[in-house]
Biotite code that builds the C-alpha atoms (Angstrom):
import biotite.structure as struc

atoms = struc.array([
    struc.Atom([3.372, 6.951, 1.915], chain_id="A", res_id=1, res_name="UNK", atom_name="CA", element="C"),
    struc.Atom([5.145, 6.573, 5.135], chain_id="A", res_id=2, res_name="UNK", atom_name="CA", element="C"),
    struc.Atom([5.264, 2.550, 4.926], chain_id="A", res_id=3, res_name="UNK", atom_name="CA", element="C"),
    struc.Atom([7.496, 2.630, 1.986], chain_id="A", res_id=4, res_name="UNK", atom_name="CA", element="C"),
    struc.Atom([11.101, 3.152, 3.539], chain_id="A", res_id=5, res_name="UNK", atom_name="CA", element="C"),
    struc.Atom([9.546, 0.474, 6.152], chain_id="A", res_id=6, res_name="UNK", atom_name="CA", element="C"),
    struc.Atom([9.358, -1.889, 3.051], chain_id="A", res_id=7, res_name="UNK", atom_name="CA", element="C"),
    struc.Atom([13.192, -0.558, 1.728], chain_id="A", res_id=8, res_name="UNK", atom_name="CA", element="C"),
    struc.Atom([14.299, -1.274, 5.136], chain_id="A", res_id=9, res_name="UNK", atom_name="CA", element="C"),
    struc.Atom([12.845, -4.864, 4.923], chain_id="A", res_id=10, res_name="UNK", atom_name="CA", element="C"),
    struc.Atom([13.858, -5.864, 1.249], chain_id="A", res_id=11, res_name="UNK", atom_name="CA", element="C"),
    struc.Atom([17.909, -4.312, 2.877], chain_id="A", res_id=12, res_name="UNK", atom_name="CA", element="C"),
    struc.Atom([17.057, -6.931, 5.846], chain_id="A", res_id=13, res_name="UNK", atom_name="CA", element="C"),
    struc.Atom([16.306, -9.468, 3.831], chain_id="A", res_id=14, res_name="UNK", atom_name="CA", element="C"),
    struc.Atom([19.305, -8.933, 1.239], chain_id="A", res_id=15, res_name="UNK", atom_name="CA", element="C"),
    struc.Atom([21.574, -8.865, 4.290], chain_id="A", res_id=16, res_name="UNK", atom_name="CA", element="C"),
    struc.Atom([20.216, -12.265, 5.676], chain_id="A", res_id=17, res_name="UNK", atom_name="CA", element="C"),
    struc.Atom([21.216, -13.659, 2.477], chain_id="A", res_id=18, res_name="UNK", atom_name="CA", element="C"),
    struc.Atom([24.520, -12.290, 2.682], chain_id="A", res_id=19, res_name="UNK", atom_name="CA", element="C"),
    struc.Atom([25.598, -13.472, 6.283], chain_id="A", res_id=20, res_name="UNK", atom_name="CA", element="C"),
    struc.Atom([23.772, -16.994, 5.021], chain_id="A", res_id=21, res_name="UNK", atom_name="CA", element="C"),
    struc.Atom([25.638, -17.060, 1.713], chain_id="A", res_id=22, res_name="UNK", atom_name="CA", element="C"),
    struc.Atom([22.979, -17.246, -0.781], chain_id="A", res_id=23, res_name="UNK", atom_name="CA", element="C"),
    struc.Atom([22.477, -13.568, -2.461], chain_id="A", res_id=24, res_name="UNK", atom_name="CA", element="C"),
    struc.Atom([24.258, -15.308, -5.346], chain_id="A", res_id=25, res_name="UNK", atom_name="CA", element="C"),
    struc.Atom([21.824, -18.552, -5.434], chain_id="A", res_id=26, res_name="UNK", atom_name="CA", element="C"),
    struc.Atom([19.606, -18.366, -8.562], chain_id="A", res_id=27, res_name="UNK", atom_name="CA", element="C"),
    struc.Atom([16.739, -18.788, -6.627], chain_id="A", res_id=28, res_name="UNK", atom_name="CA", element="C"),
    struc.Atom([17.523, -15.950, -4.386], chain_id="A", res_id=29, res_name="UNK", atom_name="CA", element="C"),
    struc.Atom([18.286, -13.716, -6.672], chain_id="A", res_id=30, res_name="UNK", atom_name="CA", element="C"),
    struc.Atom([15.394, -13.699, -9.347], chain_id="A", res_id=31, res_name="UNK", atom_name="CA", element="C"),
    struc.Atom([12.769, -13.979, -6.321], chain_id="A", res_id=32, res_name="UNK", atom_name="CA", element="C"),
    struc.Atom([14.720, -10.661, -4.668], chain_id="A", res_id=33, res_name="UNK", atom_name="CA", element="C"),
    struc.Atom([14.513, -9.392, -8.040], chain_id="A", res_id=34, res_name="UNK", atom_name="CA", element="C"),
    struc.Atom([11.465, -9.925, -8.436], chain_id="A", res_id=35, res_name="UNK", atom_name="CA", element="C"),
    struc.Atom([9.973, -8.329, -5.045], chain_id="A", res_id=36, res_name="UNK", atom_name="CA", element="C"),
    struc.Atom([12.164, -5.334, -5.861], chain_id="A", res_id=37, res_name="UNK", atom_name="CA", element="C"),
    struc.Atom([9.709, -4.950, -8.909], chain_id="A", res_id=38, res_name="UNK", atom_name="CA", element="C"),
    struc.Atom([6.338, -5.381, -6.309], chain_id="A", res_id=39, res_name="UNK", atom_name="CA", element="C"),
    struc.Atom([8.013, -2.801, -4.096], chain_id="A", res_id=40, res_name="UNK", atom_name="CA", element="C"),
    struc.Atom([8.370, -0.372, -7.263], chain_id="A", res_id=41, res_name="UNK", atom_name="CA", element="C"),
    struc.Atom([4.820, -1.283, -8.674], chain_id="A", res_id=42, res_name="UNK", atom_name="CA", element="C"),
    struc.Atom([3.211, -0.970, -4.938], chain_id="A", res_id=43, res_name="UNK", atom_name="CA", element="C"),
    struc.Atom([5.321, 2.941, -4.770], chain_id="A", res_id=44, res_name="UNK", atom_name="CA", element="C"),
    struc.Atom([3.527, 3.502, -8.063], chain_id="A", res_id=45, res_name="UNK", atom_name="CA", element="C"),
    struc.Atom([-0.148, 2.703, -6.798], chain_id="A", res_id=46, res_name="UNK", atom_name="CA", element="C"),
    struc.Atom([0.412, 4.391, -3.652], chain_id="A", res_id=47, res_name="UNK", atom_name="CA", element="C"),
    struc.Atom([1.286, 7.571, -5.378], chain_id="A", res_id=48, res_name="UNK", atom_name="CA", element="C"),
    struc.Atom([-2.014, 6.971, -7.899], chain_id="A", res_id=49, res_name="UNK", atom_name="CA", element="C"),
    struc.Atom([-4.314, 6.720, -5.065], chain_id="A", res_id=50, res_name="UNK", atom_name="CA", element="C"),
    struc.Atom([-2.915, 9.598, -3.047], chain_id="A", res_id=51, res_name="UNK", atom_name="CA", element="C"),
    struc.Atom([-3.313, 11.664, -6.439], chain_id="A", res_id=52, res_name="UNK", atom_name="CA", element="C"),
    struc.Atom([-6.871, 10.281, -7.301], chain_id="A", res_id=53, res_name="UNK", atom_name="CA", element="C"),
    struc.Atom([-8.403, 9.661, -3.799], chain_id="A", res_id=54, res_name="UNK", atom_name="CA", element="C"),
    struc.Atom([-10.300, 6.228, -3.365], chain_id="A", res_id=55, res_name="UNK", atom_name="CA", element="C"),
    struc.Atom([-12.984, 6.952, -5.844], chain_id="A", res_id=56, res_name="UNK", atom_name="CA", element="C"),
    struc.Atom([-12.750, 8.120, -9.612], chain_id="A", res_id=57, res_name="UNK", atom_name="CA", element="C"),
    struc.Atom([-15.158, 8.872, -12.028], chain_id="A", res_id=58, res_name="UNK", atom_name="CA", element="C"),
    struc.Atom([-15.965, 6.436, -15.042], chain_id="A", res_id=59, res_name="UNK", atom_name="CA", element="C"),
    struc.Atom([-16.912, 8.062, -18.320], chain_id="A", res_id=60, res_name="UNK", atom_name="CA", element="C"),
    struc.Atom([-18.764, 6.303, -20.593], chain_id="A", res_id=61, res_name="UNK", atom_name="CA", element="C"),
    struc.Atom([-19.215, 6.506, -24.435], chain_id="A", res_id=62, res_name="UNK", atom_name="CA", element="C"),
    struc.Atom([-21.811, 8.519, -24.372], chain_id="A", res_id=63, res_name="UNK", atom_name="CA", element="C"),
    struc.Atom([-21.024, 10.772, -21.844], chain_id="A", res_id=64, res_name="UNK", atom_name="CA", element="C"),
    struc.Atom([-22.267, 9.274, -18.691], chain_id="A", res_id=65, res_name="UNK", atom_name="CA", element="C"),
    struc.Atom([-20.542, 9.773, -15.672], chain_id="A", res_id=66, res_name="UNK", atom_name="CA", element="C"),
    struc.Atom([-20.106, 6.876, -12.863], chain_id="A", res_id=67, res_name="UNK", atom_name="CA", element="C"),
    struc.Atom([-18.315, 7.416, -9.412], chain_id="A", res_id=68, res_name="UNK", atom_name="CA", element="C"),
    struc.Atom([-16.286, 4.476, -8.815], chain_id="A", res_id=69, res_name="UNK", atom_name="CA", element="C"),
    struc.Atom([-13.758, 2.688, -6.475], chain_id="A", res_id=70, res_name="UNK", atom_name="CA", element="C"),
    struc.Atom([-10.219, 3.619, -7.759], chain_id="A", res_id=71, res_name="UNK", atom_name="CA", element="C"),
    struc.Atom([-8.998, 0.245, -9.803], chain_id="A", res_id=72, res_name="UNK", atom_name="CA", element="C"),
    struc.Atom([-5.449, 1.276, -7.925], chain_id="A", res_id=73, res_name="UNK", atom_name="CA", element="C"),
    struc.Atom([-6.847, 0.298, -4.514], chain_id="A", res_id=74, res_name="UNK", atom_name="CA", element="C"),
    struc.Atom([-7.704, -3.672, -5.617], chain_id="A", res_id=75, res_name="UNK", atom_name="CA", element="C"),
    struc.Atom([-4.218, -3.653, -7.701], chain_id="A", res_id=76, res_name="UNK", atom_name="CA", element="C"),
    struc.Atom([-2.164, -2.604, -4.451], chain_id="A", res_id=77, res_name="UNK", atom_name="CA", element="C"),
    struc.Atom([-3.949, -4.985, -2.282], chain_id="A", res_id=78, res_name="UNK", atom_name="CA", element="C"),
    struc.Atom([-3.391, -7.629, -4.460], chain_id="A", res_id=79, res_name="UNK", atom_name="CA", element="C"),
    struc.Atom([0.456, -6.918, -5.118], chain_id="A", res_id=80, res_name="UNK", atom_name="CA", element="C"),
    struc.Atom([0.678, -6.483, -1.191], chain_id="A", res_id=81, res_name="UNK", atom_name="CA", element="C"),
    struc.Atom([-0.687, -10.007, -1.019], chain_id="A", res_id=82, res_name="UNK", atom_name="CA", element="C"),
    struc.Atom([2.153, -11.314, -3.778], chain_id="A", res_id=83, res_name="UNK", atom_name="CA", element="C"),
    struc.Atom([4.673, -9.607, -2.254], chain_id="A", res_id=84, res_name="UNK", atom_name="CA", element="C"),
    struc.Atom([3.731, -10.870, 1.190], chain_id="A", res_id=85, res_name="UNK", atom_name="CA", element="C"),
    struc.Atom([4.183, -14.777, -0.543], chain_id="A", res_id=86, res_name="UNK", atom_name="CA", element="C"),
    struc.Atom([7.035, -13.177, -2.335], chain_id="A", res_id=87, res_name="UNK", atom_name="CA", element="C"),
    struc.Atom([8.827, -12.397, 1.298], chain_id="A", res_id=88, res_name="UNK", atom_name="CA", element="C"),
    struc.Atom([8.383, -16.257, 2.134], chain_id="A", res_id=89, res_name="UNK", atom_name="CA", element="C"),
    struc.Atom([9.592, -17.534, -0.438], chain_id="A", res_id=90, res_name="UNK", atom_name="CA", element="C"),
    struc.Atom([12.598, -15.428, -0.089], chain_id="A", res_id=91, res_name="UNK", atom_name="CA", element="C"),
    struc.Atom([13.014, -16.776, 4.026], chain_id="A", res_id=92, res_name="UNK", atom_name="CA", element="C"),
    struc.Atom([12.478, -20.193, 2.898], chain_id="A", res_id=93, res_name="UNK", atom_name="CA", element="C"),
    struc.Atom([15.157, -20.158, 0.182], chain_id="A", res_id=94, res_name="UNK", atom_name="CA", element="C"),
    struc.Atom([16.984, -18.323, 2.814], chain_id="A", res_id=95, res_name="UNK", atom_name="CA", element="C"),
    struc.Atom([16.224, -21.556, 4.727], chain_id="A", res_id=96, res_name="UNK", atom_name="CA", element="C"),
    struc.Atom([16.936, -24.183, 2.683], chain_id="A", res_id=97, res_name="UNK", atom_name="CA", element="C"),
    struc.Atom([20.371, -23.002, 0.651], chain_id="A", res_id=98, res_name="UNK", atom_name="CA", element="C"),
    struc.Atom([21.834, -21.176, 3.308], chain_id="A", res_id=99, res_name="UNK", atom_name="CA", element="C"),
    struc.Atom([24.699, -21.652, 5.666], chain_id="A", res_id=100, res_name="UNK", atom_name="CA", element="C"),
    struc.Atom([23.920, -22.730, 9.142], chain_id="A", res_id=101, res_name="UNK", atom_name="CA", element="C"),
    struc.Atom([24.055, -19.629, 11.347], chain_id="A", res_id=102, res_name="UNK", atom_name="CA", element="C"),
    struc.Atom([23.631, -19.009, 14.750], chain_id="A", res_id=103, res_name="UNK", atom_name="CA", element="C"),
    struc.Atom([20.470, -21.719, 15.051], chain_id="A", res_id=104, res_name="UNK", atom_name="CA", element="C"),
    struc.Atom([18.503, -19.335, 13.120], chain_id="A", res_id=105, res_name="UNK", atom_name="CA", element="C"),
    struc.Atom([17.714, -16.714, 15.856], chain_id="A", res_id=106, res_name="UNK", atom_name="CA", element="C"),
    struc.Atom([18.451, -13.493, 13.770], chain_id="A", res_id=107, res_name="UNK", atom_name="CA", element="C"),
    struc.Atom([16.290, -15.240, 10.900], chain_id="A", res_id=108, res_name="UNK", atom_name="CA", element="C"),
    struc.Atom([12.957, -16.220, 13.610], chain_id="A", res_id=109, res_name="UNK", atom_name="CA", element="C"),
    struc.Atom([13.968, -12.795, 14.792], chain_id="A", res_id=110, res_name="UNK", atom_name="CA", element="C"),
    struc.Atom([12.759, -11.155, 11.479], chain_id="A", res_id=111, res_name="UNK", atom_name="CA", element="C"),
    struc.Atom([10.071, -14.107, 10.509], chain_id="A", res_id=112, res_name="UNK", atom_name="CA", element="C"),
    struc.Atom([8.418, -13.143, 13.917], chain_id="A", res_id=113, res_name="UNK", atom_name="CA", element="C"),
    struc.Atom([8.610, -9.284, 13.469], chain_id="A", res_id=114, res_name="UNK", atom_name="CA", element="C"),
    struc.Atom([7.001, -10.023, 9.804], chain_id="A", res_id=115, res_name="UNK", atom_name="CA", element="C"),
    struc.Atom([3.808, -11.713, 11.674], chain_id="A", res_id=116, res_name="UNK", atom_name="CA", element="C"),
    struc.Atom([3.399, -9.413, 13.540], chain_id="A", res_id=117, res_name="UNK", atom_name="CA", element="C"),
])
């Protein structure tokens, strides 16, 4: 999908940030960044199932019974979107609270404010 070299361009933001504020090698940082790399991987992996299945599936029982369904991919992305999206604060507040003093924050409220929206 078109939103995923958004979110590569955001995690490169965000690893940059940490650079300029000294903290890409803070523990902290680094096994939350790790760890959002992994929900931007799994959330590239459900976008490409539901492109490939649609929004419904079929279920087939034991016996042979069909049932139409929602795809189980659409409830997994939105709830890895949701992690990710705590995952992302979590990174700006370590950012926040380990990092160097910069330039009053502006190019950190800068990217906070373009995350809201």
């Amino acid at each position: 999908m078109s939103d995923r070299k958004t979110l590569e361009e955001q995690a490169e933001k965000i690893l940059k940030m940490a650079e300029e504020r000294g903290v890409q090698g803070n523990f902290f940082f680094r096994t939350t960044f790790e760890r959002y790399l992994v929900q931007l991987k799994i959330l590239d992996d459900l976008e490409q199932a539901i492109d490939e299945y649609g929004a419904t599936v079929t279920k087939t029982y034991v016996k042979g019974r069909e049932n139409l369904m929602s795809n189980p991919a659409i409830k997994e992305y939105n709830r890895t979107v949701s992690a990710s999206n705590g995952t992302v604060s979590a990174l700006i507040n370590i950012i926040k609270a380990f990092g160097k003093e910069d330039d009053g924050g502006g190019k950190l409220d800068e990217f906070m404010s373009a995350l809201n929206g």
